[in-house]
C-alpha positions as CSV (number, residue, x, y, z in Angstrom):
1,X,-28.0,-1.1,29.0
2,X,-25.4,-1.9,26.3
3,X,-25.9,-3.6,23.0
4,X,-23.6,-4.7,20.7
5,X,-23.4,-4.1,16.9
6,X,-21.5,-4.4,14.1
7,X,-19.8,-2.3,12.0
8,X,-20.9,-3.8,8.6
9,X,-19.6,-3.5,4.8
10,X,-22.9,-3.7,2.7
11,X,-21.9,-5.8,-0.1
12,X,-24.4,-4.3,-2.5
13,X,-23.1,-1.0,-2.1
14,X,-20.5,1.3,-1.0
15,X,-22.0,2.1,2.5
16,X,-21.0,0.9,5.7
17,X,-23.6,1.6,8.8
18,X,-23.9,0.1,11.9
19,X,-26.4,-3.0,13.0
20,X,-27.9,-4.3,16.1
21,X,-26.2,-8.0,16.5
22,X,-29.3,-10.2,17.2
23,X,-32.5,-9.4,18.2
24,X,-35.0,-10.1,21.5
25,X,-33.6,-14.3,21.7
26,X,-30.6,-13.3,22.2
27,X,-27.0,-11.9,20.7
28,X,-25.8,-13.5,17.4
29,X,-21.7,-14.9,17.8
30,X,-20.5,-12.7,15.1
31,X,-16.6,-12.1,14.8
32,X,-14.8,-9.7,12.3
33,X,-14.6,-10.9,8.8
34,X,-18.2,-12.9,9.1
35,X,-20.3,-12.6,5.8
36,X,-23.8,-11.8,7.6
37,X,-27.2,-11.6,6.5
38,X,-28.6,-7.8,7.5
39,X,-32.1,-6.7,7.9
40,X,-32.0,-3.4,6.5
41,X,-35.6,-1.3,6.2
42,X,-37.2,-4.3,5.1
43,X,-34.4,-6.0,2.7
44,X,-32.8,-8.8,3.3
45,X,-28.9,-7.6,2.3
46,X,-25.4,-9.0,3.3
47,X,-22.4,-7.5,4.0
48,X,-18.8,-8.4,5.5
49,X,-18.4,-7.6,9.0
50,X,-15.6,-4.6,10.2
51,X,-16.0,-3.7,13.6
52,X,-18.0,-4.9,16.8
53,X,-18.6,-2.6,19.1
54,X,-21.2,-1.8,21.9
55,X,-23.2,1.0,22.5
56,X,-26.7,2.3,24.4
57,X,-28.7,2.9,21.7
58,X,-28.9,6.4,22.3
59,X,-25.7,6.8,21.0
60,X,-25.4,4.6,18.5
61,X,-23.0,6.6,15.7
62,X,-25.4,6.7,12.4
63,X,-29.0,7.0,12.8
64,X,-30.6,3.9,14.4
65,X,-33.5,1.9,13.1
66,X,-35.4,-0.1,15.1
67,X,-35.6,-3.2,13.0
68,X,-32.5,-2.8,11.2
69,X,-30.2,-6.0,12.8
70,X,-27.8,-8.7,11.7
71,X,-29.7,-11.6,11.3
72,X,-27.2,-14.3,10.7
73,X,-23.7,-15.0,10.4
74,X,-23.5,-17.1,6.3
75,X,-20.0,-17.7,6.6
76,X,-16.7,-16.8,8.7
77,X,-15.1,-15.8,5.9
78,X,-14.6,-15.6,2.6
79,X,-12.6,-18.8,2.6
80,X,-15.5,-20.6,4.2
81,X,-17.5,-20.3,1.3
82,X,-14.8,-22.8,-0.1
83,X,-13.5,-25.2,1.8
84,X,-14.3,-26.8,5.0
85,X,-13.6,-25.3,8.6
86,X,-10.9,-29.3,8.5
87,X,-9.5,-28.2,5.4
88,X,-8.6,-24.3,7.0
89,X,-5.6,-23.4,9.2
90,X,-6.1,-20.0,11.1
91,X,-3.6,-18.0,8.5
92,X,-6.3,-19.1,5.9
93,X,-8.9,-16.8,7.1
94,X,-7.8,-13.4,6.9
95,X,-10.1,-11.5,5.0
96,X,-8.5,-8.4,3.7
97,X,-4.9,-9.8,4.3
98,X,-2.7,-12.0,2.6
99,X,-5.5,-14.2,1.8
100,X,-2.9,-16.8,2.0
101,X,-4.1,-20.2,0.6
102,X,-0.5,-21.6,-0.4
103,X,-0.8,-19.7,-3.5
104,X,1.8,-22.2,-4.7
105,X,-0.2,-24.9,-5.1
106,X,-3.4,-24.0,-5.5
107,X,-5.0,-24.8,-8.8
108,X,-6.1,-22.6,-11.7
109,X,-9.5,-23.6,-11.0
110,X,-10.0,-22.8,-7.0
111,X,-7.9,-19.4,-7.7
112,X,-10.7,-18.4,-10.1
113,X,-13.7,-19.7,-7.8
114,X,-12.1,-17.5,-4.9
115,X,-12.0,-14.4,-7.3
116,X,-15.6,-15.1,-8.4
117,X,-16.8,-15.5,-5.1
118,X,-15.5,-12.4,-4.1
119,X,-17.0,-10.9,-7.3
120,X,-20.4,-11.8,-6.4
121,X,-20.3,-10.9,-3.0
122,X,-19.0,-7.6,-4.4
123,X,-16.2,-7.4,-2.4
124,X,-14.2,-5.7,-5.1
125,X,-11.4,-4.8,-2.3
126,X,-10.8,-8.2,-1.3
127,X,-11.1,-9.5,-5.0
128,X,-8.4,-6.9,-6.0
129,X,-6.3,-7.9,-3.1
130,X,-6.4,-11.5,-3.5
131,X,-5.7,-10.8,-7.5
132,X,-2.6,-8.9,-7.0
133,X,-0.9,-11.6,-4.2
134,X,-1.9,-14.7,-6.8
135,X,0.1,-12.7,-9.6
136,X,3.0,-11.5,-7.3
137,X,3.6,-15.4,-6.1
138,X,3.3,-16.9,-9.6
139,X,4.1,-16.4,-13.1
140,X,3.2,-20.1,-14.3
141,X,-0.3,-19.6,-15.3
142,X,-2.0,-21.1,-18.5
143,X,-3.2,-18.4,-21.1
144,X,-6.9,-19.0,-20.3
145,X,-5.9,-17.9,-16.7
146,X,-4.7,-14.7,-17.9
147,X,-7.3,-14.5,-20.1
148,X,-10.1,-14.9,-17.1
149,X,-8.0,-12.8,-15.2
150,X,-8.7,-9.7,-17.9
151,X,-11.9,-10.4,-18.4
152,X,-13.0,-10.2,-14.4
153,X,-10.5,-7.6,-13.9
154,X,-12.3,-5.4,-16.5
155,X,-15.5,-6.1,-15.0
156,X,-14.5,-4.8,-11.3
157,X,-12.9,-1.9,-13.3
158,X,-16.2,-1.3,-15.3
159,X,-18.2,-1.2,-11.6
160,X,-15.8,0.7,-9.3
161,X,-13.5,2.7,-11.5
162,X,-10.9,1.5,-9.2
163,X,-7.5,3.2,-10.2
164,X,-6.1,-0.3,-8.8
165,X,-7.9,-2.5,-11.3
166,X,-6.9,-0.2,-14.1
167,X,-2.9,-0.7,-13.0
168,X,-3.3,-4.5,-13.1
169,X,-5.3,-4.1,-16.4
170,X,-2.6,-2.2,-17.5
171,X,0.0,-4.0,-16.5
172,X,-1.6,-7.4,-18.5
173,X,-1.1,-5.0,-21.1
174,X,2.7,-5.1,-20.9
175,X,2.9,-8.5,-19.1
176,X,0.8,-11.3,-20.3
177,X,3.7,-14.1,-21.8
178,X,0.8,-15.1,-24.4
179,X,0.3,-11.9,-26.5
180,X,2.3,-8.9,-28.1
181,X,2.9,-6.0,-25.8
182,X,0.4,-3.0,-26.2
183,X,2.0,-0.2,-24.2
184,X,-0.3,1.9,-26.1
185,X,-3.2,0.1,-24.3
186,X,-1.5,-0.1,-21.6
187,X,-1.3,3.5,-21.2
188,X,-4.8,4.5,-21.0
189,X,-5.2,2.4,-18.5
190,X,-2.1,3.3,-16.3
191,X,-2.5,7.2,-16.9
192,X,-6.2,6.8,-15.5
193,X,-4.5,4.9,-12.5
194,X,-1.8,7.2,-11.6
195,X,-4.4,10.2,-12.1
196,X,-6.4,8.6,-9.6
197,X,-4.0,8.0,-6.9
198,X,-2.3,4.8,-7.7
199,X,1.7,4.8,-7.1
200,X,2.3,1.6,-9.0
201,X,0.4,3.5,-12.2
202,X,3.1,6.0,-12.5
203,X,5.8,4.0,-11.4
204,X,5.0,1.6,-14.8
205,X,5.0,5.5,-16.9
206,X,8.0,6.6,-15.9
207,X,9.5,3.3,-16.5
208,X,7.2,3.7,-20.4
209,X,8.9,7.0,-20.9
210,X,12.3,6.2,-19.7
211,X,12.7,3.1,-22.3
212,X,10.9,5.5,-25.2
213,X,7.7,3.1,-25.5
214,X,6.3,6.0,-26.8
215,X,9.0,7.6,-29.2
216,X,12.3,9.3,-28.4
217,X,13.3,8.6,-24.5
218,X,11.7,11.4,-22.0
219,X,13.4,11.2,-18.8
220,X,11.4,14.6,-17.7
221,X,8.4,13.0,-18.0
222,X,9.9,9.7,-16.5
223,X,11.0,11.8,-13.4
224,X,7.9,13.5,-13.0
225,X,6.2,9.8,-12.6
226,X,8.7,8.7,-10.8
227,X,8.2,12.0,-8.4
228,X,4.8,11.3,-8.2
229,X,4.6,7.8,-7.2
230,X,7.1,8.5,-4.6
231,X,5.0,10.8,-3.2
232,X,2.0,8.1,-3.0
233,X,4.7,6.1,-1.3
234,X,5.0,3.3,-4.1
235,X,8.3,0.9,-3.7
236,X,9.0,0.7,-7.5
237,X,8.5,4.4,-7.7
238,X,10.9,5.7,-4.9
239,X,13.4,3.2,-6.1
240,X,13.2,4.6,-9.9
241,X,13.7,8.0,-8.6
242,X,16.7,7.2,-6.5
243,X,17.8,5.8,-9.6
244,X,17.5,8.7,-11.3
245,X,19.5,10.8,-9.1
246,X,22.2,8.0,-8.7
247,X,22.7,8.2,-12.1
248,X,21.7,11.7,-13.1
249,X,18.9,10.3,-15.6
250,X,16.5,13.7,-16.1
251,X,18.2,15.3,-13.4
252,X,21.2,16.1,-11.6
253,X,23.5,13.7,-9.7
254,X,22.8,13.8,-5.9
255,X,23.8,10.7,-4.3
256,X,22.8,11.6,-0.9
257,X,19.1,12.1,-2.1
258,X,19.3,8.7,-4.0
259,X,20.5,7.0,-0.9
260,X,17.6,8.7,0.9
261,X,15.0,7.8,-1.4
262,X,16.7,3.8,-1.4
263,X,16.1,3.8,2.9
264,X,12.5,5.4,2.3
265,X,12.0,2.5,-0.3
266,X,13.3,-0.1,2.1
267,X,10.9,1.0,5.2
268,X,8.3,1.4,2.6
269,X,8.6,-2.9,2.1
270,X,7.7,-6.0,3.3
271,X,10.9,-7.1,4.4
272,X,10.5,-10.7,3.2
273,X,9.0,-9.2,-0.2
274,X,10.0,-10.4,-3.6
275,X,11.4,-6.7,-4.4
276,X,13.4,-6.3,-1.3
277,X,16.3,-7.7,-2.7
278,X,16.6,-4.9,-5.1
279,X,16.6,-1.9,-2.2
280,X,19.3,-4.6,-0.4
281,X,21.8,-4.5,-3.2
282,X,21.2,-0.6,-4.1
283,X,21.7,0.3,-0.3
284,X,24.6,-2.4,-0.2
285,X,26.4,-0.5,-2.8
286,X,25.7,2.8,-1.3
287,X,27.4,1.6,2.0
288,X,30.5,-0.4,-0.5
289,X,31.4,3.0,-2.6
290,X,30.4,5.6,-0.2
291,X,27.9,7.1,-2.6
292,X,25.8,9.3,-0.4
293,X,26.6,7.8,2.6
294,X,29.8,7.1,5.1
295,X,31.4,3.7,3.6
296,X,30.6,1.0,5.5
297,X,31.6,-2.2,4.7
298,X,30.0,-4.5,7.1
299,X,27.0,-2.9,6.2
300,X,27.2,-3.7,2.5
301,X,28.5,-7.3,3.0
302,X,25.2,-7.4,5.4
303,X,23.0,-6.0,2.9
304,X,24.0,-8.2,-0.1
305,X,23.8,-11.2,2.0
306,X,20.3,-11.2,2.7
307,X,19.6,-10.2,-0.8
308,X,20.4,-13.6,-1.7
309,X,18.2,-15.1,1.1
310,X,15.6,-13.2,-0.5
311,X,16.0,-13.6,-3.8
312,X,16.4,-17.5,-3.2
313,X,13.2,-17.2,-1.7
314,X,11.1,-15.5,-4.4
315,X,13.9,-16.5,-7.2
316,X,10.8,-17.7,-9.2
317,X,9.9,-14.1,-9.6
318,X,13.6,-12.5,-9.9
319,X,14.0,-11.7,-13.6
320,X,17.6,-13.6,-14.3
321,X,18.1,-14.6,-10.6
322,X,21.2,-16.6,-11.1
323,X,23.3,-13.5,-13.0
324,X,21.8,-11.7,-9.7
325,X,23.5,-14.0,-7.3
326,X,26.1,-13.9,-9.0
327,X,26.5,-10.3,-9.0
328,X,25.6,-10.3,-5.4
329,X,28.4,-12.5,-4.5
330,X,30.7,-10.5,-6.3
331,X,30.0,-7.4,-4.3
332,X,30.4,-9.7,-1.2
333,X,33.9,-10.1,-2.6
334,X,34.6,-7.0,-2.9
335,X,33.2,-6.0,0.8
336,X,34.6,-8.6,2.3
337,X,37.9,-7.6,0.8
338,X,37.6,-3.6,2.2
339,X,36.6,-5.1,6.1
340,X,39.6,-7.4,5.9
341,X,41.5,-4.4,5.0
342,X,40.0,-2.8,8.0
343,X,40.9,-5.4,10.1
344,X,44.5,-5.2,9.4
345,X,44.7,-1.8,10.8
C-alpha cells in the first residue's frame, strides 16, 4: 500500500524530513508551498511544504515514526497569511519565487508585514528573497523603511549568518539616500559575504578597490573580486571582469576574453532584468567595433535596440537613463550607418 508524505521545511530549524500526510480519517489536501501544522515526537511544529511524494512505508527515505504526520494545512502560502484567496491572482502565490505582489504599489506598511511574517515563520530564505526583489523594483522608499529594513536584515544575519543578508547589509551601507556612506562598514560585511560564497559580495569589493574607497586605487585586488564572483556566477561580477580585460584595468587587454565573459554575463540574466541593458550595449559594441568578435552590424543595431526596451522598462532603476538612451541611439546611428554601407555593396 502507498502513502503519501511530504517533504517538509521545519520552520524552527534547519532540517527538512519527511511526514505522513494525514492520519487513519483520511489524506490531508496538501499542495507544495502550504504552511502545515507537523506532529513531530510529540510537538506540535510547522513548516513549509517542498515535496509530495508517495511511498510504502518501508521505504520511506529518513527514518519513519509512527506518529510523526502533517496534521493540517494553516495556509497555502505565505501570501495567504495576508490577504484573502479574492484579493490573490495565481502569480501571487509563489513561495520562493518572485513573490510578486505588484511591488510597485504596494505600501510601505504591507511590504514590512510580508517580511515579518516571514521572519516569524523563520523562513529566512523566502524573507531574503522577497527583501532583495522589493529593493531591486524600487528606490522610493521613506527613511524609516530603510531603517526597518536594517534593523530586520540584521536580525536574520544575527540567526543564520547568511553571507546573503550580510551583502544587502552591506550594500545599505553604501546605498541608503538618508545617511553618509560607510564603505568602511560596508566592508566587513561584504568581505564576510564574498568569503562565504556570495558573488554579489565581491562584485561590490572589486568595484571598492577599483574607485580607491580604501586609499590609492587597487585594480589587483579589484580583479581578484571580480575573478571570484565570476566564478560564483554573479552578473555584476562577470561584467566587471570583462571590463577589465576590455580596457586593460589590472590586467592585460584581451578583447576576445571580455567579449566572452559579456555572453557568459548575458546567459547568466533574466532577460527582462533591470541589468540587462548593460550586457546589451557592451555586446552591442563588441559586434559595432569588432572588439573580440567578427563585426556585425545587425547584431549591434539588435542589441542596442532592446537595451532601450529594457531600460524604458526598469528606467526607474537606470542610474541617468535618459543620457543612456541617448547614448544607445547614438550607437544605433552609427550601426545603422555601417549595414547601410553593407547594403550598397
Amino acid at each position: 500500500m502507498m502513502y503519501t508524505y511530504c517533504l517538509v521545511d521545519l520552520l524552527d530549524s534547519t532540517k527538512s524530513s519527511y511526514f505522513l500526510s494525514g492520519d487513519e480519517h483520511g489524506e490531508l489536501p496538501v499542495e507544495i508551498r502550504n504552511i502545515v501544522a507537523i506532529r513531530h515526537q510529540g510537538e506540535l511544529l510547522q513548516g513549509v511544504v517542498r515535496e509530495i511524494v508517495q511511498y510504502e512505508k518501508e521505504v520511506v527515505p529518513t527514518p519513519y515514526v509512527e506518529n510523526d504526520r502533517v496534521e493540517a494545512v494553516l495556509f497555502e502560502s505565505f501570501w495567504h497569511m495576508m490577504y484573502d484567496d479574492d484579493d490573490l491572482e495565481e502569480e501571487d502565490v509563489e513561495l520562493g519565487d518572485d513573490l510578486d505582489m505588484g511591488f510597485d504599489v504596494a505600501s510601505e506598511e504591507e511590504l514590512l508585514s510580508v517580511m515579518d511574517q516571514l521572519i516569524k515563520y523563520r523562513a529566512y530564505d523566502e524573507f531574503l528573497t522577497f527583501t532583495h526583489n522589493v529593493m531591486m523594483e524600487r528606490n522610493d522608499f521613506s527613511e524609516i523603511f530603510y531603517e526597518e529594513i536594517e534593523d530586520e536584515l540584521k536580525s536574520v544575519y544575527k540567526i543564520t549568518n547568511s553571507a546573503i543578508a550580510a551583502q544587502m547589509i552591506g550594500e545599505l551601507y553604501m546605498q541608503n539616500p538618508y545617511r553618509k556612506r560607510d564603505p568602511k562598514k560596508a566592508y566587513e560585511f561584504f568581505l564576510f559575504a564574498a568569503n562565504n560564497g556570495c558573488g554579489a559580495a565581491c562584485c561590490m569589493l572589486s568595484f571598492m578597490y577599483a574607485n580607491g574607497e580604501f586609499g590609492p586605487e587597487d585594480y589587483k585586488k579589484a580583479v581578484d573580486y571580480a575573478t571570484q564572483g565570476m566564478l560564483l556566477e554573479d552578473v555584476g561580477a562577470t561584467v566587471v571582469l570583462g571590463d577589465c580585460y576590455m580596457n586593460g584595468t589590472g590586467v592585460e587587454v584581451d578583447e576576445a576574453l571580455a567579449c566572452e565573459l559579456y555572453f557568459k554575463a548575458y546567459e547568466l540574466l533574466d532577460p527582462t532584468g533591470p541589468f540587462m541593458p548593460e550586457v546589451q550595449m557592451r555586446l552591442g559594441k563588441c559586434y559595432l567595433d569588432g572588439s573580440g568578435i567578427a563585426e556585425d552590424p545587425y547584431m549591434a543595431f539588435d542589441c542596442f535596440s532592446h537595451a532601450i526596451g529594457n531600460i524604458y522598462t526598469h528606467r526607474h532603476l537606470v542610474n541617468d537613463a535618459l543620457e543612456t538612451i541617448r547614448m544607445l541611439r547614438e550607437l544605433m546611428e552609427d550601426a545603422q550607418g555601417k549595414i547601410e554601407e553593407l547594403e550598397k555593396l
